[in-house]
PDB file of N, CA, C and O in Angstrom, chain B, residues numbered from 101:
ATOM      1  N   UNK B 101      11.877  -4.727 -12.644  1.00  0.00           N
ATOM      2  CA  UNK B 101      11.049  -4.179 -11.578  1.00  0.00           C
ATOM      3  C   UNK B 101      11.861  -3.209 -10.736  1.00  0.00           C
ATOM      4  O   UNK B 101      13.059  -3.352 -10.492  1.00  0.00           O
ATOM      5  N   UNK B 102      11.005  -2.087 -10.265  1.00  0.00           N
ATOM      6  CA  UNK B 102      11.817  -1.423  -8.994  1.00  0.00           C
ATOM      7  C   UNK B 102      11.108  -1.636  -7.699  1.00  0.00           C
ATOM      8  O   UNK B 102      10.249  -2.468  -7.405  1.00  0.00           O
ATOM      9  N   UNK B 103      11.772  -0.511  -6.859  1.00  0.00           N
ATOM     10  CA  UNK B 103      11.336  -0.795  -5.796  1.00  0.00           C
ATOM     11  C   UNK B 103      10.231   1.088  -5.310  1.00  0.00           C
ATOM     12  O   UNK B 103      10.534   2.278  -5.395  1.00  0.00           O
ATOM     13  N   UNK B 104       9.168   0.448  -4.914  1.00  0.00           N
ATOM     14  CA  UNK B 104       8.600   2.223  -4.936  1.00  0.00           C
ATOM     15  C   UNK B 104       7.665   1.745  -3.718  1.00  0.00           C
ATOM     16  O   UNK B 104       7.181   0.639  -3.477  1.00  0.00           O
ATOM     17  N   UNK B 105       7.577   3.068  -2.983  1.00  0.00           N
ATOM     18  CA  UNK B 105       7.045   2.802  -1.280  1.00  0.00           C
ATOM     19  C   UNK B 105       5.275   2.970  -1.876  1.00  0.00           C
ATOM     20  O   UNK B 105       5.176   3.524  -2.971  1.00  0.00           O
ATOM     21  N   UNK B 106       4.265   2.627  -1.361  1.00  0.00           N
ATOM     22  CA  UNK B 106       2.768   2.385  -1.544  1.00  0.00           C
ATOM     23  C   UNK B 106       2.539   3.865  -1.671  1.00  0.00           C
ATOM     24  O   UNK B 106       1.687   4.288  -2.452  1.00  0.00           O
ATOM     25  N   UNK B 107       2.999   4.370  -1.204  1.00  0.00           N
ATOM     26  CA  UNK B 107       2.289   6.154  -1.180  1.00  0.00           C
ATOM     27  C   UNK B 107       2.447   6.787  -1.981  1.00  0.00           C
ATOM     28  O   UNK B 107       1.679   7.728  -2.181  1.00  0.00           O
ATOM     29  N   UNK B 108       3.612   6.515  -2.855  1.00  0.00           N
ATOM     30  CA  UNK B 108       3.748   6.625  -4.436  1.00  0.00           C
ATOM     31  C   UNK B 108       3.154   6.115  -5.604  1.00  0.00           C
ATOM     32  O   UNK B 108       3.490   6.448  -6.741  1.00  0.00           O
ATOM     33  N   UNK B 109       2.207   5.247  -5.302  1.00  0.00           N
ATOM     34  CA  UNK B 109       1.457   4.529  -6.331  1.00  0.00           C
ATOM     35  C   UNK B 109       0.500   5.368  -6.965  1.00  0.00           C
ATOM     36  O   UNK B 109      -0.199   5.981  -6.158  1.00  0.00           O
ATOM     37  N   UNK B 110       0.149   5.675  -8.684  1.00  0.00           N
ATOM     38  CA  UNK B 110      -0.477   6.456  -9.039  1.00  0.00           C
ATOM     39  C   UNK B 110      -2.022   5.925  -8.765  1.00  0.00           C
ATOM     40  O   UNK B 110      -2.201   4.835  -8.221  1.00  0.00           O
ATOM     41  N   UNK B 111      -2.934   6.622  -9.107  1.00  0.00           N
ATOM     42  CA  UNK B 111      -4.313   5.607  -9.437  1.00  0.00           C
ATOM     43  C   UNK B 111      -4.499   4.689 -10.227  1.00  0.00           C
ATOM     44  O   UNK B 111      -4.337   5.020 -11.401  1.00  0.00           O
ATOM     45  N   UNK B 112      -4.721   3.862 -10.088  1.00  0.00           N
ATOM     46  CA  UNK B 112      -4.935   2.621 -10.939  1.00  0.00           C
ATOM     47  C   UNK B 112      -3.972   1.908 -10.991  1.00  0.00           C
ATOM     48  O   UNK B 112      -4.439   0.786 -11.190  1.00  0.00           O
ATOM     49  N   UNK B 113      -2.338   1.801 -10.911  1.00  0.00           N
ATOM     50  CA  UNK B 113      -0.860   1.309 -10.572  1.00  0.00           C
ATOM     51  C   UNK B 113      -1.599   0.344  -9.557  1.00  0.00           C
ATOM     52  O   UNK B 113      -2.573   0.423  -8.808  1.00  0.00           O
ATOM     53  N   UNK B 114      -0.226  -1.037 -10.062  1.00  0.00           N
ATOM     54  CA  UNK B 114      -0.493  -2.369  -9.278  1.00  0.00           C
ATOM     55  C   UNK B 114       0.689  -1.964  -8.749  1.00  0.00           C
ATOM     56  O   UNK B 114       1.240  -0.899  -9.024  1.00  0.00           O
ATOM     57  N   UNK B 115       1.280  -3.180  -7.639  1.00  0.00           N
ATOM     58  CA  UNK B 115       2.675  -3.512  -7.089  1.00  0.00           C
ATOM     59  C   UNK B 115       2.276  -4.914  -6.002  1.00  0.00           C
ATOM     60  O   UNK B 115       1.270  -5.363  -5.452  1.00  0.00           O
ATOM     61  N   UNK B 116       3.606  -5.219  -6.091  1.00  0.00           N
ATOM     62  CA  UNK B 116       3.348  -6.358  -5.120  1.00  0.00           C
ATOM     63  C   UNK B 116       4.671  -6.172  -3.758  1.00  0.00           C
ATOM     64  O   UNK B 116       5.887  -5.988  -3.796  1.00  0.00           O
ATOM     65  N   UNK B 117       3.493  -6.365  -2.456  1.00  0.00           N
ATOM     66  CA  UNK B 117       4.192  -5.683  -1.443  1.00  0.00           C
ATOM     67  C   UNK B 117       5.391  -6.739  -0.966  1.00  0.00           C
ATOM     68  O   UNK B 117       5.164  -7.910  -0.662  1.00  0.00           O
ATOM     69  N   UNK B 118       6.707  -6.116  -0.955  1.00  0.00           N
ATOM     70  CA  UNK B 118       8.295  -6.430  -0.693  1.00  0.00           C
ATOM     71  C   UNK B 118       8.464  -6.717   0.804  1.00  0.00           C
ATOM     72  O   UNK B 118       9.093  -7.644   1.313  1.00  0.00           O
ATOM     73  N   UNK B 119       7.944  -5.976   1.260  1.00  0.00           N
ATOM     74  CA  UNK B 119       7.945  -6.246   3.135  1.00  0.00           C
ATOM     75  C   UNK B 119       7.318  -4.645   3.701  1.00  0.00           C
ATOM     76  O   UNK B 119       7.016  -3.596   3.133  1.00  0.00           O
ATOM     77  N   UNK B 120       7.322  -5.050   4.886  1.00  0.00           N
ATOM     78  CA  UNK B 120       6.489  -3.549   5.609  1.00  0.00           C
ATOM     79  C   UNK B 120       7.177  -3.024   6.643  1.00  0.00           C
ATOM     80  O   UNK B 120       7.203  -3.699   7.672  1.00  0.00           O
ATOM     81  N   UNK B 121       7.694  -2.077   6.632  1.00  0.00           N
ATOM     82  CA  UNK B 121       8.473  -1.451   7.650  1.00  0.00           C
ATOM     83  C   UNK B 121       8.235  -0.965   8.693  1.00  0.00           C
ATOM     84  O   UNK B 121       9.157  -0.652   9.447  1.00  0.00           O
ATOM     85  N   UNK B 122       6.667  -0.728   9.088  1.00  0.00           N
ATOM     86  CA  UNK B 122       6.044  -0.048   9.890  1.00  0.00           C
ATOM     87  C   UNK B 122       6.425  -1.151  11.295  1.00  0.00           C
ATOM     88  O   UNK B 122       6.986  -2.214  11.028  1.00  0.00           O
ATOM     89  N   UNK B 123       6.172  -0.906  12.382  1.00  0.00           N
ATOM     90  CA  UNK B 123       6.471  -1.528  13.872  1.00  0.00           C
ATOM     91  C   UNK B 123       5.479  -1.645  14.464  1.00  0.00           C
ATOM     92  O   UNK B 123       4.423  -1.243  13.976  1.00  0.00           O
ATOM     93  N   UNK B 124       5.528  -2.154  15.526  1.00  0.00           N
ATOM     94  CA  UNK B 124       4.390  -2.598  16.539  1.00  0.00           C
ATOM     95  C   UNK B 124       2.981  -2.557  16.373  1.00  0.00           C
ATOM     96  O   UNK B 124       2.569  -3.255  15.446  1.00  0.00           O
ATOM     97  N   UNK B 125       2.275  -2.034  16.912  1.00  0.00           N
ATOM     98  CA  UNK B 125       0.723  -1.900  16.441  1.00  0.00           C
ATOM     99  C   UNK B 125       0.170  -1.571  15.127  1.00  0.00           C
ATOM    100  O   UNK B 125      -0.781  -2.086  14.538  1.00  0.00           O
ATOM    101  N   UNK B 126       1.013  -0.535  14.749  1.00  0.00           N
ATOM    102  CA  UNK B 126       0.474  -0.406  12.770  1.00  0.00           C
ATOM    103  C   UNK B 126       0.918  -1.515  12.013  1.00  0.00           C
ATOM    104  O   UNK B 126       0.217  -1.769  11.033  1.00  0.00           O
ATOM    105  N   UNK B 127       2.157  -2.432  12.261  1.00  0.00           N
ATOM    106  CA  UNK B 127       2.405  -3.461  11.492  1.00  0.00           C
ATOM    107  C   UNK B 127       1.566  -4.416  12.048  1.00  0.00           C
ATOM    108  O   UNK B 127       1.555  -5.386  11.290  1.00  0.00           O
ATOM    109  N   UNK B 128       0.640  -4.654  13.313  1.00  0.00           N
ATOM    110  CA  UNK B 128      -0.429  -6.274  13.571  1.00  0.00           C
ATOM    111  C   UNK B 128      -1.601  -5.644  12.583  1.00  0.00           C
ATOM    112  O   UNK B 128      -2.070  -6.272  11.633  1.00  0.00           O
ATOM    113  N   UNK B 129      -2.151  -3.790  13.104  1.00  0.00           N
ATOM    114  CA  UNK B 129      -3.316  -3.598  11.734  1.00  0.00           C
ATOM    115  C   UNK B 129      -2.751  -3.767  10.471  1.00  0.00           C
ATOM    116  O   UNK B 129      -3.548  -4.477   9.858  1.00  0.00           O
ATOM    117  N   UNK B 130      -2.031  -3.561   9.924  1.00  0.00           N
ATOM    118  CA  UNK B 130      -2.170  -3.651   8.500  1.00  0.00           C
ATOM    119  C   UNK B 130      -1.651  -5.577   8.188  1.00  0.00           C
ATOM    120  O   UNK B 130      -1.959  -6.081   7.108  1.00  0.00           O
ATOM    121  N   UNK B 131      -1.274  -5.993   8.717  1.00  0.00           N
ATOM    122  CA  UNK B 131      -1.127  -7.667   8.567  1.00  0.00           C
ATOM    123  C   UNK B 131      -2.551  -7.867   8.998  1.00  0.00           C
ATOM    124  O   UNK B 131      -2.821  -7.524   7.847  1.00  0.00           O
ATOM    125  N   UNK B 132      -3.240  -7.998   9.319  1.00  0.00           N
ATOM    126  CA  UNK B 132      -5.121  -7.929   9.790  1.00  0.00           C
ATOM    127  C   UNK B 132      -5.751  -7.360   8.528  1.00  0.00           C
ATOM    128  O   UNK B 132      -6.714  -7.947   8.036  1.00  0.00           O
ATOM    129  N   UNK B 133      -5.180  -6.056   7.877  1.00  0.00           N
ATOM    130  CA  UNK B 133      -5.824  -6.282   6.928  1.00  0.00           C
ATOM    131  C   UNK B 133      -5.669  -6.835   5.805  1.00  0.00           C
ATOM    132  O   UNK B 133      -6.431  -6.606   4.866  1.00  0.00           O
ATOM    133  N   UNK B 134      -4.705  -7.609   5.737  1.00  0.00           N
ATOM    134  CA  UNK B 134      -4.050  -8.357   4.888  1.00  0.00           C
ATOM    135  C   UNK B 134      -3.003  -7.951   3.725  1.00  0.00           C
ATOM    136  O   UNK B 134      -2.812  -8.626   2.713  1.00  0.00           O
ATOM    137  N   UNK B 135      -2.126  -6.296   4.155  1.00  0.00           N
ATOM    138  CA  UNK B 135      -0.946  -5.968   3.762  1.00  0.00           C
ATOM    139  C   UNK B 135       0.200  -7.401   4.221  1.00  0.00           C
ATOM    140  O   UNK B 135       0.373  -7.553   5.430  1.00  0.00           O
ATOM    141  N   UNK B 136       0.690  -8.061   3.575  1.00  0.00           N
ATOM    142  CA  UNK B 136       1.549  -9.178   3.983  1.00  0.00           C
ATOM    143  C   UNK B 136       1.927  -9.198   2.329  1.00  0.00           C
ATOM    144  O   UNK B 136       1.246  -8.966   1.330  1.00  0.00           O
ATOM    145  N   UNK B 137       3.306  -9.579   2.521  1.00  0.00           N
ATOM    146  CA  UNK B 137       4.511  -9.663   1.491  1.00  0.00           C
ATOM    147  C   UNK B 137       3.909 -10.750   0.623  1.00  0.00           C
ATOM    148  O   UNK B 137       3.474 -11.800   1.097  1.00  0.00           O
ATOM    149  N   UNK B 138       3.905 -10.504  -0.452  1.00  0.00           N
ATOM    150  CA  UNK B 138       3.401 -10.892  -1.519  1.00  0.00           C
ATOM    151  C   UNK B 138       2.118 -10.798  -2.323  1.00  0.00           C
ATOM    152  O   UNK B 138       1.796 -11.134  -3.463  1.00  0.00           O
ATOM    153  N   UNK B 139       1.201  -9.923  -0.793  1.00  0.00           N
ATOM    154  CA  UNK B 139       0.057  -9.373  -1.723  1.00  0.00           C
ATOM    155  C   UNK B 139       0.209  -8.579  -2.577  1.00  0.00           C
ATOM    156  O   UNK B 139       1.301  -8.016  -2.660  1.00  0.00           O
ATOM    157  N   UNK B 140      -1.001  -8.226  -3.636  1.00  0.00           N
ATOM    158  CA  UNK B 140      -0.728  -7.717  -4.655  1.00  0.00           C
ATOM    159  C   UNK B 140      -1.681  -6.376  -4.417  1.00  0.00           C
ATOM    160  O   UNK B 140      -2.832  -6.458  -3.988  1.00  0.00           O
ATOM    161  N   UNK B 141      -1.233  -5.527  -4.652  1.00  0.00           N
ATOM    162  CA  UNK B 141      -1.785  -3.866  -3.994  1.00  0.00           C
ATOM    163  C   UNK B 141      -2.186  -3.202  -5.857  1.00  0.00           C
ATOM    164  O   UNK B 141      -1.571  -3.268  -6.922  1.00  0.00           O
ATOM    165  N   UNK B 142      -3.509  -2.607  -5.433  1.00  0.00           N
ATOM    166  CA  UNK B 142      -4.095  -1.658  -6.091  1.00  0.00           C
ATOM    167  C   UNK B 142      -4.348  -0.341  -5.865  1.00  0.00           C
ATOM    168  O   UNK B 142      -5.169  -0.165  -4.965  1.00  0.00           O
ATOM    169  N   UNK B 143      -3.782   0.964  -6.545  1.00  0.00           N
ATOM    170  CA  UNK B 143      -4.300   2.188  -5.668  1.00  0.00           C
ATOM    171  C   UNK B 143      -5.820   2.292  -6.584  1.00  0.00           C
ATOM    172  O   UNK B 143      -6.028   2.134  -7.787  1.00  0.00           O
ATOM    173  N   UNK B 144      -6.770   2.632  -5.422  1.00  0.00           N
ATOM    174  CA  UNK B 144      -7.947   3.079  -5.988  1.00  0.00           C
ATOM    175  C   UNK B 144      -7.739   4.593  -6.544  1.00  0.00           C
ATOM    176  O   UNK B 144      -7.716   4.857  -7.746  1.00  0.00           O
ATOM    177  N   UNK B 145      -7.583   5.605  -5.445  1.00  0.00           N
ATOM    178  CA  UNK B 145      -7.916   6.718  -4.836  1.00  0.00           C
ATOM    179  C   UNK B 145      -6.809   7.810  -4.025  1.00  0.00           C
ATOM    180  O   UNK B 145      -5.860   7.324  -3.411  1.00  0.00           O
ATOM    181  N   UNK B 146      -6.979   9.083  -4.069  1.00  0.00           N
ATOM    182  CA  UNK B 146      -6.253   9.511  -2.917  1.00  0.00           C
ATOM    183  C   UNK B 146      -7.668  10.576  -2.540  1.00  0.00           C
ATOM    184  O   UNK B 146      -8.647  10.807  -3.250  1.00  0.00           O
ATOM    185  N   UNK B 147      -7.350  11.074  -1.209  1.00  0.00           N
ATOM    186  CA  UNK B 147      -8.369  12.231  -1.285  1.00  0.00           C
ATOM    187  C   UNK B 147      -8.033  13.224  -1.533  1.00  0.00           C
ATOM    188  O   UNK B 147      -6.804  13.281  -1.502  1.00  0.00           O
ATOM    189  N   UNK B 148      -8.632  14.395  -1.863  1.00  0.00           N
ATOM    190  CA  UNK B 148      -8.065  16.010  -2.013  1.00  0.00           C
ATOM    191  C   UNK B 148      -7.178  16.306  -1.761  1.00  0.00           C
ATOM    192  O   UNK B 148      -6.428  16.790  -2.609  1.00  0.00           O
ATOM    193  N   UNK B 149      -6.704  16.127  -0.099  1.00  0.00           N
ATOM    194  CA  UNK B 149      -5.499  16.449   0.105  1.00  0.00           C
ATOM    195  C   UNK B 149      -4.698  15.690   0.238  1.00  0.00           C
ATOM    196  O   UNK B 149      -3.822  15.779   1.098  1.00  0.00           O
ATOM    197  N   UNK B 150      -4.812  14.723  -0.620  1.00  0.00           N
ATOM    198  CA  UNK B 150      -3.813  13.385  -0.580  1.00  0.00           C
ATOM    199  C   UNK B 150      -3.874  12.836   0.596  1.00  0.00           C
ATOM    200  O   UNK B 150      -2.714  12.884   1.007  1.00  0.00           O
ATOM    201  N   UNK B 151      -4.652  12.244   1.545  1.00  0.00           N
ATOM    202  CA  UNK B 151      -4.749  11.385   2.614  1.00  0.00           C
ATOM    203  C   UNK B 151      -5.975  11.961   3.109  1.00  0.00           C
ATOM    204  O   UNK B 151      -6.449  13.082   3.296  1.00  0.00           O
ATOM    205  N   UNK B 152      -6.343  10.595   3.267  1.00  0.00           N
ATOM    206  CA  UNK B 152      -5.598   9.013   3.491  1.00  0.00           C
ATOM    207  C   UNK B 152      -5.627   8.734   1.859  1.00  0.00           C
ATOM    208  O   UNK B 152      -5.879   9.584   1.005  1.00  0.00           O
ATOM    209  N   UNK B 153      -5.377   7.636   1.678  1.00  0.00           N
ATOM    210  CA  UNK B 153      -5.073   7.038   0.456  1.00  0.00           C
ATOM    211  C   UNK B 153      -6.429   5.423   0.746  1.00  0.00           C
ATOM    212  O   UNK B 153      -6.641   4.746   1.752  1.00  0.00           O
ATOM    213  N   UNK B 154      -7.049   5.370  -0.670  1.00  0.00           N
ATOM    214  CA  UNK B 154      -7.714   4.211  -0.396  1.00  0.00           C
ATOM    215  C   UNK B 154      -7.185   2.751  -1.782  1.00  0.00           C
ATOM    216  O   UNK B 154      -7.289   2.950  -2.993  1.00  0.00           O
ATOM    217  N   UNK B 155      -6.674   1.454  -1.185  1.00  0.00           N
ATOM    218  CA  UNK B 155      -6.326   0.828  -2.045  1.00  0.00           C
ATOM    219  C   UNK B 155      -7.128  -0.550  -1.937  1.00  0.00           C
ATOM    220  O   UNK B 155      -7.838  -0.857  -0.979  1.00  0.00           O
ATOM    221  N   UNK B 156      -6.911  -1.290  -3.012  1.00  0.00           N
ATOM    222  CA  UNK B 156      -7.448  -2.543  -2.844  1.00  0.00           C
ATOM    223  C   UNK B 156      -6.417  -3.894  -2.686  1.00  0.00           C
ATOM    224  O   UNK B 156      -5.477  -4.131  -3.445  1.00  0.00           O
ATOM    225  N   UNK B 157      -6.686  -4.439  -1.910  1.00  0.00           N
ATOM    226  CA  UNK B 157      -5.863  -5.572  -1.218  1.00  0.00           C
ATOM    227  C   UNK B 157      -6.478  -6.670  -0.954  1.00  0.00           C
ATOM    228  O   UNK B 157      -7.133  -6.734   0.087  1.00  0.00           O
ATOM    229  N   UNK B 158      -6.393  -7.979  -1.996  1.00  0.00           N
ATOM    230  CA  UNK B 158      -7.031  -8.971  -1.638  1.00  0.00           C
ATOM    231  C   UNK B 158      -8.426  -8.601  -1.689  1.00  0.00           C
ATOM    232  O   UNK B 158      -8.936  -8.537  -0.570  1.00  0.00           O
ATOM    233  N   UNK B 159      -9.338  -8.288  -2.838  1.00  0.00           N
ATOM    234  CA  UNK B 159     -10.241  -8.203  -2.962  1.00  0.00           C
ATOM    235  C   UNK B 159     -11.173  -7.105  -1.772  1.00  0.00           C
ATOM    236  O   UNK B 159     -12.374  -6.893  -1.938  1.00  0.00           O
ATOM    237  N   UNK B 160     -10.572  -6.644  -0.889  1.00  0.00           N
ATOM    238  CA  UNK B 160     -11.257  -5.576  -0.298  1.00  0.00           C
ATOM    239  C   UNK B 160     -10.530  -4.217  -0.417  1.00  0.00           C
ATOM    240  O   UNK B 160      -9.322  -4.161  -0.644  1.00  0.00           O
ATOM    241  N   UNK B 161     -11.344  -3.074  -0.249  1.00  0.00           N
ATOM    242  CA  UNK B 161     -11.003  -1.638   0.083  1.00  0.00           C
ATOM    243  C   UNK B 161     -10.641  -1.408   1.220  1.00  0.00           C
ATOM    244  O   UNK B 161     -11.407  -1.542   2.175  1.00  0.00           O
ATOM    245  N   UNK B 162      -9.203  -0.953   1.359  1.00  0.00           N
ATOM    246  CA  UNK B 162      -8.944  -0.584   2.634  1.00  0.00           C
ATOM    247  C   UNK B 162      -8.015   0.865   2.407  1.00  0.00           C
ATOM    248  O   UNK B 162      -7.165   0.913   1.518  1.00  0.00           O
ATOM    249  N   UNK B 163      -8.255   1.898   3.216  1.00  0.00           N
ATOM    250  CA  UNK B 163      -7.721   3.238   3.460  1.00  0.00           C
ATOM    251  C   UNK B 163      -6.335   2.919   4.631  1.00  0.00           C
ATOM    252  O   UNK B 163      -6.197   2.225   5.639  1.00  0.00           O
ATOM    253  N   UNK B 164      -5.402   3.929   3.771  1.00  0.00           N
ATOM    254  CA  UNK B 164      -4.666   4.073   4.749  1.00  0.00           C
ATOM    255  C   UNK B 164      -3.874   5.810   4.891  1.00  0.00           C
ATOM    256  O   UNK B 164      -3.529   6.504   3.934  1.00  0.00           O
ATOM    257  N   UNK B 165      -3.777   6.097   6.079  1.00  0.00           N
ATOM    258  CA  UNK B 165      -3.110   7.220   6.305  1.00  0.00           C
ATOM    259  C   UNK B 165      -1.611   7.544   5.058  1.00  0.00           C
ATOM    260  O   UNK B 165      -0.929   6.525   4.944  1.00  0.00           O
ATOM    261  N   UNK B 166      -1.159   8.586   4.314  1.00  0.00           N
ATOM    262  CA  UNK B 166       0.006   8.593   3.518  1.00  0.00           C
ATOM    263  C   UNK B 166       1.229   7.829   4.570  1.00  0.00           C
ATOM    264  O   UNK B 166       1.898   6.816   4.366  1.00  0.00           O
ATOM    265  N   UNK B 167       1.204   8.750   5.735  1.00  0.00           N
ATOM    266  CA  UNK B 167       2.495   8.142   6.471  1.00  0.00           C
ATOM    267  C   UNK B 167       2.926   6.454   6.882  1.00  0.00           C
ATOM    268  O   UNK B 167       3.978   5.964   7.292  1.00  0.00           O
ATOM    269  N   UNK B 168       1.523   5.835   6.541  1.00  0.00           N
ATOM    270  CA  UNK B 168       1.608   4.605   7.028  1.00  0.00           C
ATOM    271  C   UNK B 168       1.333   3.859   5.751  1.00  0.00           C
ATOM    272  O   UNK B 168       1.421   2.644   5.929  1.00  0.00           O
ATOM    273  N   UNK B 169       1.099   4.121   4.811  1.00  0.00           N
ATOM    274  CA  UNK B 169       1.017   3.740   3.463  1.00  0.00           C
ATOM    275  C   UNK B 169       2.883   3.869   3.060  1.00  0.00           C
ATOM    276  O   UNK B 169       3.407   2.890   2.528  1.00  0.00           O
ATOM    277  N   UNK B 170       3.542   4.834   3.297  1.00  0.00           N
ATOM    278  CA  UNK B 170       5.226   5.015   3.675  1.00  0.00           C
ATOM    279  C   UNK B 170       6.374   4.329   3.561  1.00  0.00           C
ATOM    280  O   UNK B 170       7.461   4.436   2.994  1.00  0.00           O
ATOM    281  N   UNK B 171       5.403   3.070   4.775  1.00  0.00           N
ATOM    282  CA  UNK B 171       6.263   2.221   5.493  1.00  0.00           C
ATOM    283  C   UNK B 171       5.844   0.668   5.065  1.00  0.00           C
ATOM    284  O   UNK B 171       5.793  -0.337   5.774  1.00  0.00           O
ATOM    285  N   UNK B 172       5.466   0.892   3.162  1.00  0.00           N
ATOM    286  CA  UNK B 172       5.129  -0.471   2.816  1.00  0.00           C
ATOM    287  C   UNK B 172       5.981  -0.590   1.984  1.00  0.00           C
ATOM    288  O   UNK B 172       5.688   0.328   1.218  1.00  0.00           O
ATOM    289  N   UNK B 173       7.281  -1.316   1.364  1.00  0.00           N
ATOM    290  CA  UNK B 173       7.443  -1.279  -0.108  1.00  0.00           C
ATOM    291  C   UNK B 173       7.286  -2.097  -1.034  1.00  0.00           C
ATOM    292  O   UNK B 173       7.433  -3.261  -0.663  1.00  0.00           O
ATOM    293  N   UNK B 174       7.032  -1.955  -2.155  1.00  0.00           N
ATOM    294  CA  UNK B 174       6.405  -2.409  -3.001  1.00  0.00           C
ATOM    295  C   UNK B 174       7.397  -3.127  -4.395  1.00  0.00           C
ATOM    296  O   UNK B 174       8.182  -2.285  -4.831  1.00  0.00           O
ATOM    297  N   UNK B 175       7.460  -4.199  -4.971  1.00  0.00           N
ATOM    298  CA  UNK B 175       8.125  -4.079  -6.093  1.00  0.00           C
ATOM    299  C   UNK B 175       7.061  -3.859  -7.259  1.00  0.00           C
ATOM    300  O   UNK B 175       5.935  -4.357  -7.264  1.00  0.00           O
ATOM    301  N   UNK B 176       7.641  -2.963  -8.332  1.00  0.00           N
ATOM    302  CA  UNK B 176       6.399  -2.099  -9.011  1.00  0.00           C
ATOM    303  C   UNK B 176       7.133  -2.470 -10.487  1.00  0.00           C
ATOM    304  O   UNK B 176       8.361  -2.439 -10.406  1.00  0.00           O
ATOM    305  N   UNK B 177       6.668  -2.772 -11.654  1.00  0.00           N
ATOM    306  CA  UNK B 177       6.558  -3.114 -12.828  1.00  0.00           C
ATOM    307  C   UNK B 177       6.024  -0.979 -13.340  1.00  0.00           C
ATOM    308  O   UNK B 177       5.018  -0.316 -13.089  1.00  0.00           O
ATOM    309  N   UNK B 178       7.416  -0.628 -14.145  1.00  0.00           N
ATOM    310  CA  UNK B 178       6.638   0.135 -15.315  1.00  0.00           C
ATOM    311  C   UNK B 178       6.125  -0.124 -16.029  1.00  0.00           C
ATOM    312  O   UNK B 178       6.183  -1.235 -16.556  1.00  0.00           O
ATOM    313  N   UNK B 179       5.333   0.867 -16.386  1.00  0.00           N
ATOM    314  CA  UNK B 179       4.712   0.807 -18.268  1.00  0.00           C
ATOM    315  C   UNK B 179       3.375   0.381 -18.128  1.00  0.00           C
ATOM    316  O   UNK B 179       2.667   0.231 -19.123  1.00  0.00           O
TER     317      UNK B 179
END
C-alpha cells in the first residue's frame, strides 16, 4: 500500500482514510460527516473544473472542496 492524499483519487479508486490533517472547524465537519480513520473512501466524481470533488463515505455522498479533500490521507492499494 501507499500513502496518497483524497484529492488524488481517480474516479472510481477506493482508499482507506490514514488520519486527517485539516484543524479546527473543517476537521469537526468532516468527522460529522463521517471522514474518520479507517473509513473506507470512494471517489465518485470531480466537477469540470476539478472542484469540489464528490465521494462516497459510509454509504452516503458527500462533496468536498479539492483543498480540503488535501488534508485527508489515505492508504491506497494499486492495480
Amino acid at each position: 500500500m501507499v500513502e496518497l492524499y483524497m484529492n488524488k483519487l481517480e474516479p472510481g479508486r477506493k482508499g482507506t482514510i490514514r488520519r486527517i490533517e485539516a484543524k479546527g472547524s473543517v476537521r469537526q465537519r468532516m468527522a460529522e460527516m463521517g471522514l474518520t480513520s479507517g473509513a473506507e473512501v470512494t471517489m465518485v466524481c470531480r466537477a469540470p473544473m476539478n472542484d469540489p470533488l464528490e465521494f462516497l463515505v459510509r454509504g452516503y455522498h458527500i462533496t468536498l472542496r479539492d483543498s480540503e479533500a488535501a488534508t485527508v490521507l489515505l492508504d491506497y492499494k494499486e492495480g
